[in-house]
C-alpha positions in Angstrom: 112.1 125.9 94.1 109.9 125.0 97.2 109.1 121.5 98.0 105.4 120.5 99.0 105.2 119.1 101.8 104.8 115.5 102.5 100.9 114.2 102.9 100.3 111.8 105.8 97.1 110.1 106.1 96.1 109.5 109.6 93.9 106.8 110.3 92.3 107.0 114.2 88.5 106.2 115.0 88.8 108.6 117.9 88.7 112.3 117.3 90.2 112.8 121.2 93.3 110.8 120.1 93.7 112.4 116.8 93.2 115.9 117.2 96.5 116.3 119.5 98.3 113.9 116.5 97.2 116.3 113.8 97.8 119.5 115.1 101.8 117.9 116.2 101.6 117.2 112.7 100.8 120.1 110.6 102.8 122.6 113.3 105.7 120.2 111.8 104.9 121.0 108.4 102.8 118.0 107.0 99.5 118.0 105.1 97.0 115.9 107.2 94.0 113.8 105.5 92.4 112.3 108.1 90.2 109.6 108.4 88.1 107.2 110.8 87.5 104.6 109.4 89.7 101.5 107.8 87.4 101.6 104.9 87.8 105.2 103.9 91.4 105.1 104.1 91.4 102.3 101.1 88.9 104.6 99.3 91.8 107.2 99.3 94.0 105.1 98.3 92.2 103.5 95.6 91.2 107.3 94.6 95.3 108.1 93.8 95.7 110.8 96.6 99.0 110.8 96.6 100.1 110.0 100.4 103.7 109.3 101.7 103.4 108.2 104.9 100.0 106.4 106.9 99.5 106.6 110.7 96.9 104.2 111.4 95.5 102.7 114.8 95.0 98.8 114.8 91.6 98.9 116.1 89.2 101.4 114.3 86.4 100.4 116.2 83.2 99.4 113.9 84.7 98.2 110.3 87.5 96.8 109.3 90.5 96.9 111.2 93.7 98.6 110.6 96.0 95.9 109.5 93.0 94.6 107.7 93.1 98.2 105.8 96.6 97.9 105.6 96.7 95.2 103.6 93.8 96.5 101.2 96.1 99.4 100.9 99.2 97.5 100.2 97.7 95.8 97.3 97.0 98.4 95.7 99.9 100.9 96.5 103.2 100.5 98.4 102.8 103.2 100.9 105.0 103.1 104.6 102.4 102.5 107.1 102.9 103.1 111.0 100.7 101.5 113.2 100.3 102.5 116.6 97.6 101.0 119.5 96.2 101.1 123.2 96.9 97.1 123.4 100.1 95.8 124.3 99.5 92.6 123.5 102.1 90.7 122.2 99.6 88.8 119.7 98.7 92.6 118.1 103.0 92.4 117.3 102.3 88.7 116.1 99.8 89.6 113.8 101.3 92.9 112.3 104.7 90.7 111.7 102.8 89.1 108.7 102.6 92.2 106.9 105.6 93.2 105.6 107.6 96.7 106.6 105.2 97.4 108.6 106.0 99.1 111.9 104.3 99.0 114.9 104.2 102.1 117.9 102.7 101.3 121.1 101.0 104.7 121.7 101.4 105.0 125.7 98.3 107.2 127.5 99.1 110.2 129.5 
């Protein structure tokens, strides 16, 4: 019997920064909903897609932010969520730290 493959819901306000992430992605195998915007990654959520794993960037631009989305997300479902961002700011660590096993990624630019 096959297994379906894991659903990842990527989260990234910039479709230049996304598209190499989803194509990595689905050449690997995984079912990609994307998203760009905090507030439509809730909506999924609160919908009952069901989503193993979320990639989302900590600044979405206009709207609410990731870990504000994140935390929307997490109280509705318990879903792993990897963060990743431009900023290396040590305060963007600080802040993620108060929402538990969460991960951070510091995406590095090419």
């Amino acid at each position: 019997m096959e297994s379906k493959p894991k659903t990842i819901l990527l989260v990234e306000d910039q479709i230049i920064a996304a598209a190499p992430v989803i194509k990595i992605l689905k050449n690997t195998g995984y079912e990609i909903i994307y998203v760009m915007r905090g507030e439509d990654a809730v909506i999924i959520i609160e919908a009952g897609v069901p989503v193993d794993l979320i990639v989302m960037d900590i600044d979405l631009g206009l709207g609410i932010c990731g870990m504000t989305a994140s935390e929307r997300i997490n109280s509705i479902r318990k879903i792993p969520i990897l963060f990743f961002t431009n900023h290396p700011e040590k305060d963007i660590k600080e802040k993620t730290g108060n929402i538990l096993s969460f991960n951070i990624y510091q995406r590095q630019m090419l």
